[in-house]
Residue, then its C-alpha position, 0 to 999 in steps of 0.5 A: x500500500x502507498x499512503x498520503x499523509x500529513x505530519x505536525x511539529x509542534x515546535x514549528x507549528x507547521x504541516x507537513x504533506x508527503x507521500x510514501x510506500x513505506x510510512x512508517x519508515x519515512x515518519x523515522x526519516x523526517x524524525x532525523x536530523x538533515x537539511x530538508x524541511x523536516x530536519x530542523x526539529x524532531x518531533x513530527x507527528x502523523x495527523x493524517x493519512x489516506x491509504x491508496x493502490x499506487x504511489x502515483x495515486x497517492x502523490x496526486x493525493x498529496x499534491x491535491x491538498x497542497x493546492x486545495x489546503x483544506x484538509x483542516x480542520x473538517x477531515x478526520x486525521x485518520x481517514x483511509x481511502x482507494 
């Protein structure tokens, strides 16, 4: 399975948006220290995700909430969908 997802800091107050076929093994890479985005602190949570059939569908997913920025505050963090 490939998941869209959406992490929290509360260190920064910021969402994260990504898509993955191996969750919790990226949850562990944005918890680690390194240049990108999620580096600087490490403490993201997973709020949210919707589970999907192909990586490529859950990148439309992802780049979908992105544009849209409506996945707060009336989804359900632990929505799944195909």
């Amino acid at each position: 399975m490939f998941y869209a997802y959406i992490l929290f800091s509360k260190t920064r107050d910021r969402y994260y948006i990504g898509s993955s076929g191996n969750l919790g093994q990226r949850v562990i890479k944005h918890n680690e220290k390194h240049k990108g985005f999620t580096g600087h602190t490490q403490d993201w949570q997973l709020v949210y995700l919707e589970e999907y059939e192909t990586l490529k569908m859950s990148q439309k997913q992802s780049l979908q909430i992105v544009v849209k920025k409506n996945f707060f505050p009336t989804q359900n963090f632990t929505q799944t969908g195909k």
